[in-house]
C-alpha positions in Angstrom: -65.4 -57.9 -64.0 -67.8 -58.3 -61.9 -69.4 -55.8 -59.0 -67.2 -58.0 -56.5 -63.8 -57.9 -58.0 -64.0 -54.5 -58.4 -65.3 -53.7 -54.7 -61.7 -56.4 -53.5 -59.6 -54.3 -55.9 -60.9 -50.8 -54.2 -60.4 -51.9 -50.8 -56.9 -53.8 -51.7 -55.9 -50.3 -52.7 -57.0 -48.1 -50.1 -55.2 -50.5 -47.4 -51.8 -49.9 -49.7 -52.2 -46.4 -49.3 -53.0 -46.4 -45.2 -49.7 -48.9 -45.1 -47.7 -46.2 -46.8 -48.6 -43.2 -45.0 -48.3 -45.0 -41.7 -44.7 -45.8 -42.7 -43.8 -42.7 -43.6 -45.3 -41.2 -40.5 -43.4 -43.6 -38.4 -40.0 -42.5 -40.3 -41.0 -38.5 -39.8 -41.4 -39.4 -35.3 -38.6 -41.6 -35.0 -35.0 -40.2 -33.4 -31.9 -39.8 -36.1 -28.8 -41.4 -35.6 -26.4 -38.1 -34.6 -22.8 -37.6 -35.6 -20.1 -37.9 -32.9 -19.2 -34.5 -31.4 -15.5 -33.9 -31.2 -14.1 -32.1 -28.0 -11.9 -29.6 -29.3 -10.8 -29.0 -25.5 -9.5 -32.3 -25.0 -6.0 -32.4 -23.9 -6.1 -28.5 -23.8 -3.5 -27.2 -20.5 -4.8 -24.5 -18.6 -2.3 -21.7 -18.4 -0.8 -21.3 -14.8 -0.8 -17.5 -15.2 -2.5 -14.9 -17.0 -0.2 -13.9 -20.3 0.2 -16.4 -23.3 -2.0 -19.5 -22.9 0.2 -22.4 -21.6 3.1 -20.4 -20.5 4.5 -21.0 -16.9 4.5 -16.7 -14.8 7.1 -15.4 -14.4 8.7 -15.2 -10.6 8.2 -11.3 -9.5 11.2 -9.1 -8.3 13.0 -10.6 -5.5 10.5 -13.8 -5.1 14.2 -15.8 -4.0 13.9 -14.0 -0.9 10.4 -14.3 0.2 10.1 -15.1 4.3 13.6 -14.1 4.6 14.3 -11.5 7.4 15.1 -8.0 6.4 12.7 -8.7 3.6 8.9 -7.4 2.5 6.3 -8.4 0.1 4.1 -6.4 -0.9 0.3 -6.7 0.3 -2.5 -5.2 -2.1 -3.0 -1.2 -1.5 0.4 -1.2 -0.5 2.9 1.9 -1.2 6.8 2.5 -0.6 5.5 5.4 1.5 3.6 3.1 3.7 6.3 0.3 3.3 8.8 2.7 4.6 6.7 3.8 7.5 5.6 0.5 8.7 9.8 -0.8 8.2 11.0 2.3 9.7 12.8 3.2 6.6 12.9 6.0 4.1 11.4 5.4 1.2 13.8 6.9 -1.1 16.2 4.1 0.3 13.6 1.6 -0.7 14.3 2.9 -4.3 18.1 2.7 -4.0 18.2 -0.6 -2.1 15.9 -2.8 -4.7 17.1 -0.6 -8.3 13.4 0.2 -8.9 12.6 2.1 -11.9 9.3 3.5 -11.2 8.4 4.0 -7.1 4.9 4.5 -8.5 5.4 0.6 -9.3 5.8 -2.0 -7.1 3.5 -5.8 -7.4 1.6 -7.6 -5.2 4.1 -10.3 -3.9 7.1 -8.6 -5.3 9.9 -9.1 -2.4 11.8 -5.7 -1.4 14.9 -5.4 0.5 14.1 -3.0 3.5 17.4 -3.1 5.1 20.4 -1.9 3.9 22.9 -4.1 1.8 25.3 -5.5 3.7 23.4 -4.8 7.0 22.8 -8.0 9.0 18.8 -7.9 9.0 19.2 -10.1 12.5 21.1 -7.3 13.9 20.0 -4.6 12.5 17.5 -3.9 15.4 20.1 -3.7 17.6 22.3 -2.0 15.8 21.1 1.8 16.4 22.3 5.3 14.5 23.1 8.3 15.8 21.5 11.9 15.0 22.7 14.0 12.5 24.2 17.3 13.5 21.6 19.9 13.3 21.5 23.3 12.0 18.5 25.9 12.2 17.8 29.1 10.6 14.3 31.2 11.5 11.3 30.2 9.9 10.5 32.2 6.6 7.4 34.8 7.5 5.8 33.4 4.3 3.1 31.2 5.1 4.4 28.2 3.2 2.2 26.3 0.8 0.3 22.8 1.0 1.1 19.4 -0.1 -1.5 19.0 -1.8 -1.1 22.6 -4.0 1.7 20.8 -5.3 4.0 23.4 -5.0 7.5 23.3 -3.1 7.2 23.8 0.7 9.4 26.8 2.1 12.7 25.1 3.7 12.9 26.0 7.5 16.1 24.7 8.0 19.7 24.1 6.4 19.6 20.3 4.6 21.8 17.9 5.7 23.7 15.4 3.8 21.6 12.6 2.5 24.3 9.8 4.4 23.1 7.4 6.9 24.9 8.9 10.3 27.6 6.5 12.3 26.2 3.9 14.3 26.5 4.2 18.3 24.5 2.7 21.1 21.8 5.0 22.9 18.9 5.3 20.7 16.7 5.0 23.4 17.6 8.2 24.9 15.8 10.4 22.4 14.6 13.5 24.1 11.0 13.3 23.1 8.8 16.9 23.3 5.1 17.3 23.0 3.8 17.8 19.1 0.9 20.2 20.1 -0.3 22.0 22.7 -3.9 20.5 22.4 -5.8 18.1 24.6 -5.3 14.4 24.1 -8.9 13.4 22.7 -8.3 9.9 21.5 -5.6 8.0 23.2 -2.9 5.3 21.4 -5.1 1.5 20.6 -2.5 -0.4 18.8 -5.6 -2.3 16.8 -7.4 1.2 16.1 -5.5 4.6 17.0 -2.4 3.5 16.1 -1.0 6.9 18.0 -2.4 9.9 19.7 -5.0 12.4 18.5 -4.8 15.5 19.7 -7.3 18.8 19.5 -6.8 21.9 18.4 -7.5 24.4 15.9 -7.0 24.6 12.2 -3.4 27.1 12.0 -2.2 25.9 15.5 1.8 24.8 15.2 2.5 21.4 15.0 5.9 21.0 16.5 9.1 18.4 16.0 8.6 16.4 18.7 12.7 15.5 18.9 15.9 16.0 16.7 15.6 14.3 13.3 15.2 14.3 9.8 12.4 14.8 7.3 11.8 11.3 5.3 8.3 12.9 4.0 6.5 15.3 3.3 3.1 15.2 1.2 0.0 13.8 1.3 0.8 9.8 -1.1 -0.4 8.2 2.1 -3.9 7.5 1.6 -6.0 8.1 5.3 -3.1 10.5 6.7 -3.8 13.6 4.7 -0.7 16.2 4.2 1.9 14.1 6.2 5.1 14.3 7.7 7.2 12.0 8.8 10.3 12.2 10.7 13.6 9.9 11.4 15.1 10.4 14.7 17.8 7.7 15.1 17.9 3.8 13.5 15.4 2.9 15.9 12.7 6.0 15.5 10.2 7.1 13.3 8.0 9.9 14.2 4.3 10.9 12.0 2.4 14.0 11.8 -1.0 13.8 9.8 -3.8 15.8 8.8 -1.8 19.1 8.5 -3.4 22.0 6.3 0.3 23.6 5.7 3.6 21.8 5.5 7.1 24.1 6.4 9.2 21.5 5.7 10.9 19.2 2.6 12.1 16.1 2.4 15.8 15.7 3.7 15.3 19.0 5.7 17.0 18.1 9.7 14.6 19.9 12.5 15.4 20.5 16.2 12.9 19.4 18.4 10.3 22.0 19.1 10.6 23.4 16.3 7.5 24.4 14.0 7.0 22.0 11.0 3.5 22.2 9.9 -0.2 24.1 10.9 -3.0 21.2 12.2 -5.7 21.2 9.9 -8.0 18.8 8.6 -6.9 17.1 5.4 -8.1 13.4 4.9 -9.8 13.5 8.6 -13.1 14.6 9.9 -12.5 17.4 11.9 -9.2 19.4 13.2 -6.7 17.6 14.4 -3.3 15.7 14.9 -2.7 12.5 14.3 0.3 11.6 15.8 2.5 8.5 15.8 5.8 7.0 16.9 7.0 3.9 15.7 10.0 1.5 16.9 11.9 0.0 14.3 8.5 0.3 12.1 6.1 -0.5 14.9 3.9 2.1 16.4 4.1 2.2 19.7 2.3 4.2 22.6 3.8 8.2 22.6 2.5 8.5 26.0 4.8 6.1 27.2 7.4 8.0 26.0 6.5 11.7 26.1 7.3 14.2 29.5 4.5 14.5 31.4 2.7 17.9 31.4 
Protein backbone atom coordinates (compact mmCIF):
# COMPACT_ATOMS: atom_id res chain seq x y z
CA UNK A 1 0.00 0.00 0.00
CA UNK A 2 1.35 2.88 -0.73
CA UNK A 3 2.25 6.21 1.67
CA UNK A 4 -1.16 7.70 0.26
CA UNK A 5 -3.66 4.96 0.88
CA UNK A 6 -2.52 4.57 4.14
CA UNK A 7 -2.51 8.52 5.02
CA UNK A 8 -6.84 8.32 3.33
CA UNK A 9 -7.36 5.25 5.53
CA UNK A 10 -5.98 7.30 8.87
CA UNK A 11 -7.91 10.25 8.19
CA UNK A 12 -11.13 8.04 7.01
CA UNK A 13 -10.90 6.76 10.61
CA UNK A 14 -10.35 9.58 12.70
CA UNK A 15 -13.49 11.35 11.06
CA UNK A 16 -15.60 7.88 12.10
CA UNK A 17 -14.53 8.38 15.53
CA UNK A 18 -15.35 12.47 15.70
CA UNK A 19 -18.88 11.36 14.06
CA UNK A 20 -19.45 9.00 16.90
CA UNK A 21 -18.58 10.98 19.80
CA UNK A 22 -20.48 13.92 18.47
CA UNK A 23 -23.57 11.61 18.37
CA UNK A 24 -23.30 10.42 21.46
CA UNK A 25 -22.76 13.82 22.90
CA UNK A 26 -25.83 15.06 21.24
CA UNK A 27 -27.92 11.96 22.83
CA UNK A 28 -26.22 12.79 26.55
CA UNK A 29 -27.76 17.11 26.06
CA UNK A 30 -30.92 16.35 24.54
CA UNK A 31 -34.37 16.43 26.80
CA UNK A 32 -36.11 12.74 27.68
CA UNK A 33 -39.42 11.95 26.81
CA UNK A 34 -41.09 11.96 30.66
CA UNK A 35 -43.88 9.67 31.78
CA UNK A 36 -47.34 11.07 32.38
CA UNK A 37 -47.92 12.16 36.03
CA UNK A 38 -51.14 10.84 37.39
CA UNK A 39 -53.21 13.28 39.77
CA UNK A 40 -54.07 11.18 42.61
CA UNK A 41 -56.31 14.32 43.80
CA UNK A 42 -58.47 14.28 40.88
CA UNK A 43 -62.10 13.94 41.68
CA UNK A 44 -61.05 13.98 45.51
CA UNK A 45 -64.27 16.07 47.62
CA UNK A 46 -63.21 18.31 50.20
CA UNK A 47 -64.85 17.54 53.41
CA UNK A 48 -67.46 20.18 54.56
CA UNK A 49 -66.41 19.82 58.20
CA UNK A 50 -63.59 18.78 60.09
CA UNK A 51 -64.16 14.85 61.30
CA UNK A 52 -63.98 11.97 58.66
CA UNK A 53 -62.93 13.17 55.23
CA UNK A 54 -66.07 13.55 52.99
CA UNK A 55 -68.58 13.48 55.62
CA UNK A 56 -71.37 16.29 55.75
CA UNK A 57 -71.06 18.12 60.07
CA UNK A 58 -73.24 17.48 62.00
CA UNK A 59 -76.07 20.38 62.93
CA UNK A 60 -75.08 21.60 66.74
CA UNK A 61 -77.71 21.54 69.61
CA UNK A 62 -80.72 23.35 68.83
CA UNK A 63 -79.39 24.75 65.21
CA UNK A 64 -83.54 24.34 64.19
CA UNK A 65 -84.04 27.28 66.20
CA UNK A 66 -81.39 29.71 65.27
CA UNK A 67 -82.83 33.63 64.85
CA UNK A 68 -85.90 32.51 66.55
CA UNK A 69 -86.85 34.79 69.56
CA UNK A 70 -86.42 33.49 73.04
CA UNK A 71 -83.38 31.94 71.49
CA UNK A 72 -79.21 32.39 71.88
CA UNK A 73 -76.24 31.13 70.04
CA UNK A 74 -73.45 31.04 71.42
CA UNK A 75 -70.55 33.57 70.47
CA UNK A 76 -66.75 32.48 71.05
CA UNK A 77 -65.61 33.14 74.84
CA UNK A 78 -68.99 32.78 75.72
CA UNK A 79 -70.25 31.17 79.17
CA UNK A 80 -73.86 30.24 80.74
CA UNK A 81 -72.80 32.63 83.41
CA UNK A 82 -72.40 35.44 81.02
CA UNK A 83 -75.38 33.99 78.89
CA UNK A 84 -77.46 34.20 81.86
CA UNK A 85 -76.50 37.69 82.72
CA UNK A 86 -76.72 39.28 79.39
CA UNK A 87 -80.57 37.26 79.00
CA UNK A 88 -81.51 38.11 82.43
CA UNK A 89 -81.75 34.54 83.38
CA UNK A 90 -80.26 32.18 85.88
CA UNK A 91 -77.91 30.06 84.63
CA UNK A 92 -78.87 26.99 86.44
CA UNK A 93 -82.24 27.36 84.40
CA UNK A 94 -80.16 27.52 81.29
CA UNK A 95 -79.12 23.92 82.35
CA UNK A 96 -82.67 22.67 83.00
CA UNK A 97 -84.26 24.40 79.99
CA UNK A 98 -81.70 23.00 77.15
CA UNK A 99 -80.90 19.15 79.15
CA UNK A 100 -77.22 19.98 79.07
CA UNK A 101 -74.92 17.61 80.41
CA UNK A 102 -71.91 19.40 81.17
CA UNK A 103 -72.52 23.52 81.81
CA UNK A 104 -68.68 23.64 81.40
CA UNK A 105 -69.82 22.76 77.67
CA UNK A 106 -71.55 24.61 75.41
CA UNK A 107 -70.33 25.29 71.28
CA UNK A 108 -69.83 28.04 69.32
CA UNK A 109 -73.24 28.32 67.34
CA UNK A 110 -75.04 25.84 69.47
CA UNK A 111 -78.76 27.48 69.96
CA UNK A 112 -79.98 27.65 73.70
CA UNK A 113 -83.35 28.20 74.93
CA UNK A 114 -83.19 31.26 77.38
CA UNK A 115 -86.84 31.46 78.19
CA UNK A 116 -88.73 29.14 79.80
CA UNK A 117 -90.74 26.28 78.04
CA UNK A 118 -93.96 27.09 77.35
CA UNK A 119 -93.31 30.88 78.00
CA UNK A 120 -94.27 32.95 74.93
CA UNK A 121 -90.67 34.55 74.13
CA UNK A 122 -92.84 37.66 72.48
CA UNK A 123 -94.40 38.12 75.74
CA UNK A 124 -92.28 37.23 78.00
CA UNK A 125 -90.90 40.90 78.41
CA UNK A 126 -94.08 41.94 79.43
CA UNK A 127 -94.96 39.37 81.34
CA UNK A 128 -93.13 40.38 84.86
CA UNK A 129 -92.75 38.13 88.26
CA UNK A 130 -93.13 38.99 91.52
CA UNK A 131 -90.62 38.86 94.60
CA UNK A 132 -90.19 36.06 96.62
CA UNK A 133 -91.15 36.41 100.21
CA UNK A 134 -88.15 37.18 102.17
CA UNK A 135 -86.73 35.98 105.37
CA UNK A 136 -83.45 37.30 107.17
CA UNK A 137 -81.50 36.03 110.02
CA UNK A 138 -78.13 38.22 111.41
CA UNK A 139 -75.15 37.90 109.65
CA UNK A 140 -72.72 35.22 111.09
CA UNK A 141 -69.70 37.19 113.00
CA UNK A 142 -67.32 34.83 110.99
CA UNK A 143 -65.78 36.67 108.35
CA UNK A 144 -66.92 34.42 105.48
CA UNK A 145 -64.52 33.11 102.94
CA UNK A 146 -63.71 34.01 99.17
CA UNK A 147 -64.90 32.69 95.88
CA UNK A 148 -62.01 32.16 94.79
CA UNK A 149 -60.69 29.94 98.11
CA UNK A 150 -63.15 27.67 96.88
CA UNK A 151 -64.66 27.06 99.94
CA UNK A 152 -68.52 27.44 100.79
CA UNK A 153 -69.61 31.11 101.59
CA UNK A 154 -71.36 31.51 105.16
CA UNK A 155 -75.37 31.72 104.31
CA UNK A 156 -76.72 35.12 105.70
CA UNK A 157 -80.01 34.37 105.08
CA UNK A 158 -82.88 31.54 105.15
CA UNK A 159 -82.96 29.94 101.26
CA UNK A 160 -85.95 30.15 99.54
CA UNK A 161 -87.51 27.68 97.34
CA UNK A 162 -85.86 27.27 94.01
CA UNK A 163 -89.67 28.02 92.10
CA UNK A 164 -90.10 30.79 89.74
CA UNK A 165 -92.61 33.19 91.95
CA UNK A 166 -96.30 34.04 90.35
CA UNK A 167 -96.44 36.45 87.78
CA UNK A 168 -98.15 40.01 88.52
CA UNK A 169 -97.72 43.36 86.89
CA UNK A 170 -95.39 46.06 88.70
CA UNK A 171 -91.95 45.13 88.18
CA UNK A 172 -91.04 48.51 87.63
CA UNK A 173 -91.63 49.56 91.08
CA UNK A 174 -88.57 47.86 92.57
CA UNK A 175 -87.41 49.92 95.53
CA UNK A 176 -83.90 50.37 94.45
CA UNK A 177 -81.08 51.37 97.46
CA UNK A 178 -77.53 52.54 97.02
CA UNK A 179 -74.83 49.42 96.86
CA UNK A 180 -72.04 51.38 98.62
CA UNK A 181 -71.45 54.26 100.35
CA UNK A 182 -68.44 55.39 98.15
CA UNK A 183 -68.21 58.15 95.62
CA UNK A 184 -69.32 57.53 92.05
CA UNK A 185 -65.79 57.65 90.19
CA UNK A 186 -66.76 56.33 86.83
CA UNK A 187 -70.24 56.87 85.73
CA UNK A 188 -72.66 54.20 83.50
CA UNK A 189 -71.34 54.34 79.25
CA UNK A 190 -73.39 51.71 77.75
CA UNK A 191 -70.35 51.06 75.06
CA UNK A 192 -67.60 51.11 77.94
CA UNK A 193 -68.87 51.18 81.81
CA UNK A 194 -71.51 49.13 81.32
CA UNK A 195 -72.73 50.32 85.09
CA UNK A 196 -71.40 52.37 87.92
CA UNK A 197 -68.02 52.29 89.67
CA UNK A 198 -67.86 53.30 92.80
CA UNK A 199 -64.83 54.06 95.43
CA UNK A 200 -64.11 52.85 98.43
CA UNK A 201 -61.91 50.81 100.51
CA UNK A 202 -60.90 47.12 100.45
CA UNK A 203 -63.54 45.57 103.59
CA UNK A 204 -66.16 48.34 103.08
CA UNK A 205 -69.88 46.54 102.82
CA UNK A 206 -71.28 46.10 99.66
CA UNK A 207 -74.98 46.16 100.21
CA UNK A 208 -78.28 44.52 98.24
CA UNK A 209 -79.29 47.25 96.52
CA UNK A 210 -83.33 45.82 96.52
CA UNK A 211 -85.17 42.56 97.53
CA UNK A 212 -84.09 39.57 95.47
CA UNK A 213 -82.42 36.47 94.97
CA UNK A 214 -78.89 35.24 94.68
CA UNK A 215 -78.40 33.65 90.96
CA UNK A 216 -74.42 33.73 91.59
CA UNK A 217 -71.94 33.82 93.42
CA UNK A 218 -68.14 33.16 92.43
CA UNK A 219 -65.74 34.44 90.37
CA UNK A 220 -66.50 32.06 86.41
CA UNK A 221 -67.02 35.47 84.90
CA UNK A 222 -63.91 36.32 83.41
CA UNK A 223 -63.18 40.56 83.95
CA UNK A 224 -65.80 40.69 87.07
CA UNK A 225 -63.64 39.04 89.69
CA UNK A 226 -65.62 37.41 92.87
CA UNK A 227 -69.24 38.27 91.56
CA UNK A 228 -72.60 38.41 92.65
CA UNK A 229 -75.44 38.67 90.96
CA UNK A 230 -78.90 39.18 92.01
CA UNK A 231 -82.65 38.58 90.53
CA UNK A 232 -85.07 41.03 91.74
CA UNK A 233 -88.33 40.39 89.75
CA UNK A 234 -88.74 38.92 85.77
CA UNK A 235 -87.60 42.13 84.63
CA UNK A 236 -84.32 42.78 86.98
CA UNK A 237 -80.95 41.72 87.32
CA UNK A 238 -78.63 43.31 89.61
CA UNK A 239 -74.31 42.75 89.56
CA UNK A 240 -71.78 43.25 92.16
CA UNK A 241 -67.98 42.74 90.97
CA UNK A 242 -64.65 42.82 92.24
CA UNK A 243 -65.52 41.80 95.80
CA UNK A 244 -62.59 40.30 98.08
CA UNK A 245 -65.30 38.32 100.41
CA UNK A 246 -68.60 36.88 99.32
CA UNK A 247 -71.50 36.40 102.46
CA UNK A 248 -73.76 34.91 100.33
CA UNK A 249 -74.72 31.41 98.16
CA UNK A 250 -76.44 30.81 95.32
CA UNK A 251 -80.36 30.54 95.93
CA UNK A 252 -79.91 32.62 99.17
CA UNK A 253 -83.05 35.70 99.11
CA UNK A 254 -81.55 39.14 100.59
CA UNK A 255 -83.50 42.28 101.74
CA UNK A 256 -82.34 45.21 100.30
CA UNK A 257 -79.64 46.87 102.32
CA UNK A 258 -78.51 44.13 103.51
CA UNK A 259 -74.68 43.24 103.60
CA UNK A 260 -73.62 40.69 100.83
CA UNK A 261 -70.05 41.02 100.16
CA UNK A 262 -66.62 43.33 101.25
CA UNK A 263 -65.34 45.65 97.97
CA UNK A 264 -62.04 44.54 97.11
CA UNK A 265 -60.07 44.26 94.15
CA UNK A 266 -60.27 40.96 92.47
CA UNK A 267 -59.87 40.93 88.56
CA UNK A 268 -59.73 45.00 88.67
CA UNK A 269 -56.97 47.49 89.15
CA UNK A 270 -57.64 49.07 92.21
CA UNK A 271 -60.58 48.94 95.03
CA UNK A 272 -63.70 49.15 93.88
CA UNK A 273 -67.40 48.26 92.89
CA UNK A 274 -68.47 47.53 89.78
CA UNK A 275 -71.91 47.78 89.77
CA UNK A 276 -74.63 46.96 87.22
CA UNK A 277 -78.44 46.73 86.57
CA UNK A 278 -79.80 45.19 83.74
CA UNK A 279 -83.52 45.14 82.13
CA UNK A 280 -84.55 42.06 80.81
CA UNK A 281 -80.60 41.33 80.22
CA UNK A 282 -79.72 44.80 79.18
CA UNK A 283 -77.69 46.96 81.37
CA UNK A 284 -79.03 50.01 81.82
CA UNK A 285 -78.00 53.30 83.71
CA UNK A 286 -78.44 52.73 87.92
CA UNK A 287 -78.43 56.33 88.22
CA UNK A 288 -81.55 56.62 86.49
CA UNK A 289 -83.01 54.51 88.84
CA UNK A 290 -81.26 54.85 92.21
CA UNK A 291 -82.68 57.65 95.20
CA UNK A 292 -80.85 60.53 95.07
CA UNK A 293 -78.36 61.24 97.91
Amino acid sequence: MTMDKKYMLMNFKWTCVLLLAATVMAGCTSTPNRAPVEDRNAGMKVPVAAGVPGEAAKPLPGAENSGKPGYYTVKPGDTLIRIGLENGQNWKDLVKWNTLDNPNIIEVGQVLRVVPPGVDPNAAASKPITNAKVETKPLDAKPAPTAASGAAPTPVAVAAPSVAPAAREGDDDVNWAWPAAGSVVAPFDEGKVKGLVIGGKAGDPVLAAADGRVVYAGSGLRGYGNLIILKHNGTYLSAYAHNQVLLVKEDQTVRRGQKIAEMGSTDADGVKLHFEIRKQGKPIDPAKLLPPR
